[in-house]
C-alpha positions as a printed NumPy array, in Angstrom:
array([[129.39 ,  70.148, 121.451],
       [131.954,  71.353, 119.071],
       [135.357,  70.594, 119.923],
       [138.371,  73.591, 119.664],
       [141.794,  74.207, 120.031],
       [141.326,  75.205, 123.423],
       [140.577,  72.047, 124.505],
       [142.238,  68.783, 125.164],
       [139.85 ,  65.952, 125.348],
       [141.258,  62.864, 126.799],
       [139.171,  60.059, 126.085],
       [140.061,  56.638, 128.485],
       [138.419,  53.342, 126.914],
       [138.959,  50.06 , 128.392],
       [140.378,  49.136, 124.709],
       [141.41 ,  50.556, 121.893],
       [141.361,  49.397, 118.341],
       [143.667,  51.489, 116.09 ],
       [143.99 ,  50.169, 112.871],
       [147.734,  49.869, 112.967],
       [147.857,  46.692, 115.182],
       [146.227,  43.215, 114.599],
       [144.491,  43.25 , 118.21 ],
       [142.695,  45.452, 120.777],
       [144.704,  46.844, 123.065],
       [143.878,  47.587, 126.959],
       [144.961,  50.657, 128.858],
       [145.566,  53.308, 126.199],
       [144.216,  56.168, 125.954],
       [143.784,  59.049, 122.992],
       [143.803,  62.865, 122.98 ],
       [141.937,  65.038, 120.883],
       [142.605,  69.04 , 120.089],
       [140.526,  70.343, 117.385],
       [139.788,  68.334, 114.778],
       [143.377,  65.991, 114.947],
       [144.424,  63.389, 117.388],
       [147.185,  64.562, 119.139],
       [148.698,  62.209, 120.522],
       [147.583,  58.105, 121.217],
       [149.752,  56.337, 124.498],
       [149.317,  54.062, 127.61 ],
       [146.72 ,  55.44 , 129.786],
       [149.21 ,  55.815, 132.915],
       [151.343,  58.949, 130.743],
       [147.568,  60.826, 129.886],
       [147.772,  62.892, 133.115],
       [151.244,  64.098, 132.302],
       [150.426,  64.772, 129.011],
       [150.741,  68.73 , 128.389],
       [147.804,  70.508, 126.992],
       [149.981,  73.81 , 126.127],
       [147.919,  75.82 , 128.085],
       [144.489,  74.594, 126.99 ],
       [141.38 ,  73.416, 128.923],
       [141.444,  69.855, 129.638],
       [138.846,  67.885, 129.574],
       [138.702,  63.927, 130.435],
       [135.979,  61.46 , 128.874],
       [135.987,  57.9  , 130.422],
       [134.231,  54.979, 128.779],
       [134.777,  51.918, 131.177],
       [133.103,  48.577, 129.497],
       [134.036,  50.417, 126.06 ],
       [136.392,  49.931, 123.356],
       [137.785,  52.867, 120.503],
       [138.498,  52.578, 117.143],
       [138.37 ,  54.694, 114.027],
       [135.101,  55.947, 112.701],
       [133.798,  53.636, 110.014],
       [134.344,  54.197, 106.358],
       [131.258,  53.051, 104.048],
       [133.178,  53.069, 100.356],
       [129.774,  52.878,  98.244],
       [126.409,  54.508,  98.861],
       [124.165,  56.128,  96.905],
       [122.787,  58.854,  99.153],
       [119.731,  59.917,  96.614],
       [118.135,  56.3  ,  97.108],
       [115.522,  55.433,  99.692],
       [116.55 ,  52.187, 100.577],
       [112.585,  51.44 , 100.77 ],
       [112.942,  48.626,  97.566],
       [112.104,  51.174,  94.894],
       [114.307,  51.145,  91.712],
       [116.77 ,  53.526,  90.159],
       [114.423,  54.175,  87.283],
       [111.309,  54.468,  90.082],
       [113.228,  57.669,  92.051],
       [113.875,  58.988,  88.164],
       [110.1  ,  59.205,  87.504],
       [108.712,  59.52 ,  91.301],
       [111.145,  62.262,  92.485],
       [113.071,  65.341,  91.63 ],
       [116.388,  66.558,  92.113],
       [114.851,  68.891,  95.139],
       [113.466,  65.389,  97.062],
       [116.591,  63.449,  96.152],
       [118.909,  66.395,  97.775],
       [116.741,  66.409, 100.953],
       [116.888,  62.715, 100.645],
       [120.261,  62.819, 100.417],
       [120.4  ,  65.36 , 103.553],
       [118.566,  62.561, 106.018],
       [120.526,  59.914, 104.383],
       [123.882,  61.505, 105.894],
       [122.796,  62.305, 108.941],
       [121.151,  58.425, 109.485],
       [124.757,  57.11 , 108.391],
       [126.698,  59.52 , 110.735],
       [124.325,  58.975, 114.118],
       [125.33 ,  55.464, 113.359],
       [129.041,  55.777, 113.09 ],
       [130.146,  56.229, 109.739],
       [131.915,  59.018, 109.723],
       [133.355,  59.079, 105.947],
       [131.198,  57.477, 102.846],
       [131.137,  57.506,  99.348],
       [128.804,  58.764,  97.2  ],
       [128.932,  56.19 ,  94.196],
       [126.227,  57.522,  91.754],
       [123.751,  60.4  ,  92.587],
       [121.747,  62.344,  90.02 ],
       [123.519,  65.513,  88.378],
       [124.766,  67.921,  90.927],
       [123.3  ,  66.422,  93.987],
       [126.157,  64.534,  95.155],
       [128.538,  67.775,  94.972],
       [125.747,  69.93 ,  96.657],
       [125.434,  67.331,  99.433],
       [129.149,  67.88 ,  99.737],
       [128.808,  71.825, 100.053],
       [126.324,  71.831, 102.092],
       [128.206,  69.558, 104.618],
       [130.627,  72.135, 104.321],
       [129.166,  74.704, 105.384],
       [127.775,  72.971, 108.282],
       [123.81 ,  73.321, 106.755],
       [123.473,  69.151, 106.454],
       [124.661,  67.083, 109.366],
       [126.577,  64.404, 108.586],
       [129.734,  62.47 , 107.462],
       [132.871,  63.438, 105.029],
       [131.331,  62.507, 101.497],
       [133.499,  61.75 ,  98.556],
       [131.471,  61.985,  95.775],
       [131.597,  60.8  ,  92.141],
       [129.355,  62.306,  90.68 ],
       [127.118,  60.328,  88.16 ],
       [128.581,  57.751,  87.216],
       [130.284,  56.694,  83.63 ],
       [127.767,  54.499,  81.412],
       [127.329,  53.554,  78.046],
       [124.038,  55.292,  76.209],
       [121.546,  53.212,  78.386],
       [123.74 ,  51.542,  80.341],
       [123.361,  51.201,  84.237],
       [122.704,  54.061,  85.703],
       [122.037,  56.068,  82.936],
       [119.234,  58.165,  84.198],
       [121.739,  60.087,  86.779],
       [123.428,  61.737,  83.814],
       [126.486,  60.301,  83.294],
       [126.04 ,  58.65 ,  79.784],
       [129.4  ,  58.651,  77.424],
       [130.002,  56.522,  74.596],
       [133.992,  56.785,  72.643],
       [137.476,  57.406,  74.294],
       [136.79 ,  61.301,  73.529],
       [133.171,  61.484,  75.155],
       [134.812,  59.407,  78.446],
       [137.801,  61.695,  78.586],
       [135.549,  64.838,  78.684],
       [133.064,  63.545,  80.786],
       [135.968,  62.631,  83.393],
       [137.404,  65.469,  83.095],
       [134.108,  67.777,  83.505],
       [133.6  ,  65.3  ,  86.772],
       [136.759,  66.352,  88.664],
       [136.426,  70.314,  87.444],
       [132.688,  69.664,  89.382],
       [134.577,  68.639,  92.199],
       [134.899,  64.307,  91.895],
       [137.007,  62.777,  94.493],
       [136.969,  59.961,  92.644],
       [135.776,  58.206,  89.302],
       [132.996,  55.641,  89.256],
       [131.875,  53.248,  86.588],
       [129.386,  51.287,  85.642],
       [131.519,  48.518,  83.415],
       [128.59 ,  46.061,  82.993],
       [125.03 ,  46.833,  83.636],
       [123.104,  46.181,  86.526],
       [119.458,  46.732,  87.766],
       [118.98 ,  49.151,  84.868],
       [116.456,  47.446,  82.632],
       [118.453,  48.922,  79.753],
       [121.469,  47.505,  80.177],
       [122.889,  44.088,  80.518],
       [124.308,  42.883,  83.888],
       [126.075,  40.142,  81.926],
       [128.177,  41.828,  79.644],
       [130.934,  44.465,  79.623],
       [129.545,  47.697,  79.004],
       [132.473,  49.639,  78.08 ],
       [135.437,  48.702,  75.396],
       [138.735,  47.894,  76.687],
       [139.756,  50.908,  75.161],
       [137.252,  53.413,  76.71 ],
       [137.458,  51.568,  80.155],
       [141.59 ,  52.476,  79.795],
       [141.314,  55.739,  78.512],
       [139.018,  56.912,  81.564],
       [141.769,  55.456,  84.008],
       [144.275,  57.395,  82.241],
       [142.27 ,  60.141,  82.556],
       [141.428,  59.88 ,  86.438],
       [144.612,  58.693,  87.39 ],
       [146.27 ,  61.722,  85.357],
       [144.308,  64.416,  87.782],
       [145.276,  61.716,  90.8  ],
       [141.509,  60.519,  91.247],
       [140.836,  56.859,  91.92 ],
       [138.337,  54.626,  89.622],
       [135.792,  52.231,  90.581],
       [134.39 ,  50.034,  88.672],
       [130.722,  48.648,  89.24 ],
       [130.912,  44.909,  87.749],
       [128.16 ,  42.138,  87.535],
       [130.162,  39.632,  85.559],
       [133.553,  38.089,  84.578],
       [133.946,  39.987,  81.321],
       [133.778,  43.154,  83.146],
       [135.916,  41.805,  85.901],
       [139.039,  41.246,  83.72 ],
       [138.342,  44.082,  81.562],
       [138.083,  46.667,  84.578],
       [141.583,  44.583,  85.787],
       [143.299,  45.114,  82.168],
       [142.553,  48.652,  82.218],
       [144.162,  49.209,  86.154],
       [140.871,  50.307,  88.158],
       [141.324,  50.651,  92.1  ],
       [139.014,  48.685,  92.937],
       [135.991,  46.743,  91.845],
       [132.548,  46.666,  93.063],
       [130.206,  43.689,  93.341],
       [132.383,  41.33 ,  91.513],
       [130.473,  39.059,  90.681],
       [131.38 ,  36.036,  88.526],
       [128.571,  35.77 ,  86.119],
       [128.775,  34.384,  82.662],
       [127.602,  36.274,  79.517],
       [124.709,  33.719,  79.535],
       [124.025,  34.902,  82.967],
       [124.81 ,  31.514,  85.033],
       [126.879,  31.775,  87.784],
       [130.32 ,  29.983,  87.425],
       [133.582,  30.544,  89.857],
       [136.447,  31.388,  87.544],
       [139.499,  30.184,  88.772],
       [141.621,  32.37 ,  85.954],
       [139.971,  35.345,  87.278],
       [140.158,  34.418,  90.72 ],
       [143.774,  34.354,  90.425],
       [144.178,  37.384,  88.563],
       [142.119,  38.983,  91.584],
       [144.408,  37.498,  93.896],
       [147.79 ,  38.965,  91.997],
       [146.953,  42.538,  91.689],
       [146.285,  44.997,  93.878],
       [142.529,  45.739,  93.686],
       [140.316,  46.039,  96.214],
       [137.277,  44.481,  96.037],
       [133.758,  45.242,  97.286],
       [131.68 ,  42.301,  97.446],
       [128.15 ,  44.079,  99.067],
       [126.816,  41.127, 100.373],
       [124.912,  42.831, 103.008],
       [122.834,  44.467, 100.67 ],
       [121.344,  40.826,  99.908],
       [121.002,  39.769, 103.325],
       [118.71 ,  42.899, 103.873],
       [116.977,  41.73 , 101.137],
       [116.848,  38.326, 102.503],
       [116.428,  39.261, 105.898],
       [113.067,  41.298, 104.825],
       [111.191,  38.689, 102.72 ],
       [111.829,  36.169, 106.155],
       [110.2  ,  38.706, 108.094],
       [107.244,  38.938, 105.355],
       [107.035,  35.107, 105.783],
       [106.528,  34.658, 109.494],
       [103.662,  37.287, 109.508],
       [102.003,  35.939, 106.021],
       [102.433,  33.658, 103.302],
       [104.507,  35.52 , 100.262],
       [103.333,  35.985,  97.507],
       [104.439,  33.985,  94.203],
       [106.758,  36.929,  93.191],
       [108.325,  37.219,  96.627],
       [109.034,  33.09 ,  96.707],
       [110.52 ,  33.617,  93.472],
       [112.713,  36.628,  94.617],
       [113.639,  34.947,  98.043],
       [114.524,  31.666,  95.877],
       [116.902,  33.672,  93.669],
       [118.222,  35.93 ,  96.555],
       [119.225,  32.564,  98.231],
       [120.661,  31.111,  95.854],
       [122.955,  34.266,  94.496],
       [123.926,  34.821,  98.404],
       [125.283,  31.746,  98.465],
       [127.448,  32.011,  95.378],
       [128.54 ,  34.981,  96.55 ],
       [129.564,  33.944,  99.86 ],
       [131.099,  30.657,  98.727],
       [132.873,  32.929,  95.767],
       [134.376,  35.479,  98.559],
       [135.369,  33.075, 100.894],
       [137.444,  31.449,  98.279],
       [138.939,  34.643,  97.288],
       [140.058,  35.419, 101.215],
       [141.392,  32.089, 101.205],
       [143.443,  33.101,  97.616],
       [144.428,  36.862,  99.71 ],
       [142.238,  39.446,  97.816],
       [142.109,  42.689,  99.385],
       [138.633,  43.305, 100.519],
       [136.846,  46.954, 101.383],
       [133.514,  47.18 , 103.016],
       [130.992,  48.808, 100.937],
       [127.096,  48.746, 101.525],
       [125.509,  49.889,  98.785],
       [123.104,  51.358, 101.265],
       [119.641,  53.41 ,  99.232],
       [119.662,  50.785,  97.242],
       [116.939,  48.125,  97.146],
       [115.81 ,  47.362, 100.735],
       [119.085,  48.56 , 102.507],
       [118.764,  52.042, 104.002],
       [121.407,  54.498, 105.201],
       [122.269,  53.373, 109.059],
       [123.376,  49.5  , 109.183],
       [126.907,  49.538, 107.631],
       [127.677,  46.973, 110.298],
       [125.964,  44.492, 108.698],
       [128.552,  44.569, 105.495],
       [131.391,  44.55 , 107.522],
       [129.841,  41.388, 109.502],
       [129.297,  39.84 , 106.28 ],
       [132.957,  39.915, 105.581],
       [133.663,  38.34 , 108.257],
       [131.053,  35.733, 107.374],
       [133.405,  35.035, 104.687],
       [136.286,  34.052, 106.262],
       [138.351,  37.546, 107.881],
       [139.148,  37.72 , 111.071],
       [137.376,  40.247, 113.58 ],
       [139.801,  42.552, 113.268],
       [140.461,  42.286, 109.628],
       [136.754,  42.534, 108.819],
       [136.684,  45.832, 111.288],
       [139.773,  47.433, 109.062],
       [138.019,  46.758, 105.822],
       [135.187,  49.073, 107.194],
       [137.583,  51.648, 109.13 ],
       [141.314,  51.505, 107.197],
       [140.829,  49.798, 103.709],
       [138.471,  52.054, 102.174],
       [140.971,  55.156, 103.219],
       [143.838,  52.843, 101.395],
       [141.681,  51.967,  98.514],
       [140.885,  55.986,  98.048],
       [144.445,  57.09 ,  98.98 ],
       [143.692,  59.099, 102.085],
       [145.028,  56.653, 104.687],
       [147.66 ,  59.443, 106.036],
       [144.604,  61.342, 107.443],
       [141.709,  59.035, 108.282],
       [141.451,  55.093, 109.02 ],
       [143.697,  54.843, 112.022],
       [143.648,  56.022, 115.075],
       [147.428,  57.936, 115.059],
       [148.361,  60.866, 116.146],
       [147.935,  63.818, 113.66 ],
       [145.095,  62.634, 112.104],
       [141.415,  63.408, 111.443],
       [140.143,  63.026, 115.055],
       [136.805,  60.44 , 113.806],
       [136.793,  58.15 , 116.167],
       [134.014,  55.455, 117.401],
       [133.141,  54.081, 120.879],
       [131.16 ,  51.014, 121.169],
       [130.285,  49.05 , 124.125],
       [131.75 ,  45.777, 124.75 ],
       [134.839,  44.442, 122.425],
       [133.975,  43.627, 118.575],
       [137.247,  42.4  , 118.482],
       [135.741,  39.665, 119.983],
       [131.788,  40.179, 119.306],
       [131.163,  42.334, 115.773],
       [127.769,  43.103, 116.575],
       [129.323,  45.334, 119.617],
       [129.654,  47.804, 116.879],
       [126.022,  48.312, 116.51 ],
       [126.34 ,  49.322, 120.811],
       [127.476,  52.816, 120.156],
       [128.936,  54.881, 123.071],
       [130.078,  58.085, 121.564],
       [130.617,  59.3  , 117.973],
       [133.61 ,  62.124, 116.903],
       [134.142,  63.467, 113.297],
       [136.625,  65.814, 113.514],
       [136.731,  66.148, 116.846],
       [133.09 ,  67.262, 117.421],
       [130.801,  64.765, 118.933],
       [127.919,  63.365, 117.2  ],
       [124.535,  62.839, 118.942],
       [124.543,  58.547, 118.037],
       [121.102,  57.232, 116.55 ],
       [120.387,  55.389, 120.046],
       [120.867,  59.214, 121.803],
       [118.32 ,  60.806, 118.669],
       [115.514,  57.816, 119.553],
       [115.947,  58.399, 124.036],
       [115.201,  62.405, 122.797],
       [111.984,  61.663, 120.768]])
C-alpha cells in the first residue's frame, strides 16, 4: 500500500543496520512519513515520538533486522540473463521486447530488494524510457540511473546498443547528447569485452578521448564508468580520473592473466571504486555444476567450466589482494548478462565478502558505496533521517549470516511497500 504524509509508520526490528555504524544495532527503531525517514532512535522514545497530527501506524518485525535497500551499480536491464550474447538480443529481439524485457527485469530486481540500480548499457532509448515509465508509475520497480548506450570505439564492445564514437569531438558530442537524453551518469567501454569485434585485451579508447569524455561528464556533474578487461585500460581509465572501474581485470595485451603490482598500487592510492562482478562467474560456474550432476557436459561446456575456474580464481586471489592493499570496492552484478538474471544481487555482495570484507563492509558496498561512488549518498544508502525512505527487512542478522539477506521480510522504496519475490511466488 502506498505510503503518505498522513501517515507515520513506525517500523520496530530486533536490529538495525544503518550504514553509518560498523555494527548492527539492537533496539532502534525508524519512522517513515511519505517517502523520507523521519526520524531513526532507540526503540523506548518511538511512542513519544510526535506524528504532527498524522495517523500512526506501527510495523513490528521481531527475529528481523533493517538496513538500507540495496544498491546494484551495474545491470543491463535489456539482457535476459538466459546465456545469450549481446550480439544474440541484437539479431533475436527488438527494441519493443528489450523494453518489456527491461520492464520484468525491474520489477524481478525490486521484489528482491534492490531498490536503486544502474542501467550500464541498454540499446538506444530504452534505458531512458524504462526510467519514464518508472516515473509515471506504468513499470514497477526500482530508481534506475541510466547511461544510456554506452561510449565505444567503431566496433568496440558494445557497439550494437548505439553508442559508437571515435575522436575527442565525436566523444564530446556523444556525451553531451547522453546527458541532454537524460544520463545520470557516463559509461564506457575502455577495452572490449564479449563483443566479438573488439578486443578484451587492449585499450579501446586513446588517452586523449578517454580524458576528454571525463572532462566532458564531469563538466555537466555526471560520473564515468569505465568497463575494463585489462591493465592497459586499467591505468588509462585511472590517468584520465574515471569514478570508478568495472571488472578490473588484470589481463595482459597477450591475454594471460598477470597481477600487476604497479597497478595494484595505483588502485590502492586513488580514489576509485572498483567493481569486480565476480558473481556473475559464479552463476556461470554454479550452472555448468548443476549441468554436471544431471549429465556429462559436453566438450564445449568442460572447456568453458575449465576457463571459468580458472579466471574465478584469479579474480578472487586478485581482489583479495587489493582489500588487503584498501581499494574501495562497490557491488555491481552485471545481472542480464550471460547466465545471471535480474533477482540475486546477494550473491555479488557475498562474493565480496568472499574476498576478504567484513559482513558489514561487504553489506555497505551493496547499500552505501554505490550511492558514494554516484554522488547521491545525502539521499539514499543510509538509513538517516531525511532521506529516501528504501529500506530492507530480512530475517535473521547478515551481520552475522549474509545469506539472511536473501530471507526478505518487507521491502520500502520511498516509503511504499513492495510485494517481496517470496510474497509474488505464496500468490501464484
Amino acid at each position: 500500500m502506498p505510503q503518505d504524509n498522513n501517515t507515520l509508520r513506525v517500523l520496530l526490528p530486533r536490529k538495525l543496520i544503518d550504514g553509518v555504524g560498523d555494527k548492527a544495532q539492537e533496539g532502534m527503531a525508524v519512522a517513515v512519513q511519505g517517502n523520507t525517514i523521519r526520524w531513526v532512535g532507540p526503540a523506548s522514545e518511538a511512542e513519544s515520538l510526535d506524528s504532527n497530527g498524522a495517523h500512526r501506524e506501527t510495523l513490528e518485525f521481531p527475529g528481523s533486522t533493517l538496513l538500507a535497500g540495496m544498491f546494484d551499480i551495474h545491470t543491463h536491464t535489456n539482457m535476459p540473463g538466459d546465456g545469450r550474447t549481446g550480439e544474440q538480443v541484437n539479431d533475436d529481439d527488438n527494441d519493443e521486447v528489450r523494453l518489456l524485457r527491461s520492464a520484468r527485469n525491474a520489477t524481478a530486481a525490486v521484489a528482491s530488494g534492490i531498490t536503486t540500480m544502474c542501467d550500464c548499457g541498454s540499446w538506444n532509448r530504452n534505458g531512458f524510457a524504462l526510467k519514464e515509465g518508472l516515473a509515471e508509475g506504468i513499470v514497477e520497480g526500482p530508481r534506475v540511473l541510466v547511461s544510456g548506450p554506452p561510449l565505444t570505439v567503431t566496433g568496440g564492445h558494445l557497439w550494437y546498443m548505439g553508442g559508437e564514437a571515435d575522436g575527442v569531438d565525436a566523444v564530446r558530442s556523444r556525451v553531451r547528447d547522453m546527458v541532454k537524453q537524460g544520463a545520470d551518469f557516463i559509461k564506457i567501454a575502455a577495452s572490449g569485452g564479449s563483443t566479438s569485434t573488439s578486443d578484451p585485451y587492449r585499450a579501446a579508447y586513446s588517452l586523449t578521448e578517454l580524458t576528454s569524455i571525463v572532462d566532458e561528464a564531469h563538466n555537466r556533474n555526471r560520473p564515468v564508468l569505465a568497463h575494463c578487461r585489462c591493465t592497459d585500460a586499467i591505468n588509462m581509465a585511472l590517468d584520465a580520473g574515471v569514478d570508478a572501474i568495472l571488472h578490473c581485470a588484470f589481463y595482459d595485451n597477450d591475454g594471460s592473466y598477470r597481477f600487476d603490482q604497479k597497478t595494484a598500487d595505483r588502485l590502492a592510492a586513488s580514489e576509485v571504486w572498483l567493481n569486480p562482478t565476480m558473481g556473475l562467474g559464479n552463476a556461470n560456474r554454479e550452472r555448468l555444476a548443476k549441468i554436471q550432476g544431471e549429465r556429462a557436459l559436453t566438450p564445449e561446456e568442460e572447456d568453458r567450466l575449465e576457463r571459468s575456474t580458472v579466471s574465478g580464481a584469479n579474480s578472487l586471489a586478485q581482489f583479495s589482494a587489493l582489500v588487503k592493499a584498501g581499494v574501495k570496492l562497490v557491488g555491481g552484478s552485471d545481472c542480464g548478462w550471460s547466465y545471471y538474471p535480474f533477482g540475486d544481487f546477494q550473491s555479488e555482495i557475498m562474493s565480496l565478502h568472499a574476498a576478504g570484507l567484513s559482513r558489514i563492509d561487504a553489506i555497505h558496498a551493496g547499500t552505501r558505496s554505490p550511492a558514494a561512488a554516484l554522488g547521491i549518498i545525502d539521499s539514499i544508502g543510509t538509513v538517516e533521517a531525511g532521506k529516501e525512505a528504501d529500506l530492507l527487512v530480512v530475517d535473521g542478522d547478515p551481520s552475522a549470516d549474509l545469506e539472511c539477506l536473501r530471507d526478505l521480510a518487507a521491502v520500502f522504496k520511498g516509503g511504499t511497500r513492495v510485494t517481496t519475490t517470496k510474497e509474488r511466488a505464496s500468490l501464484g
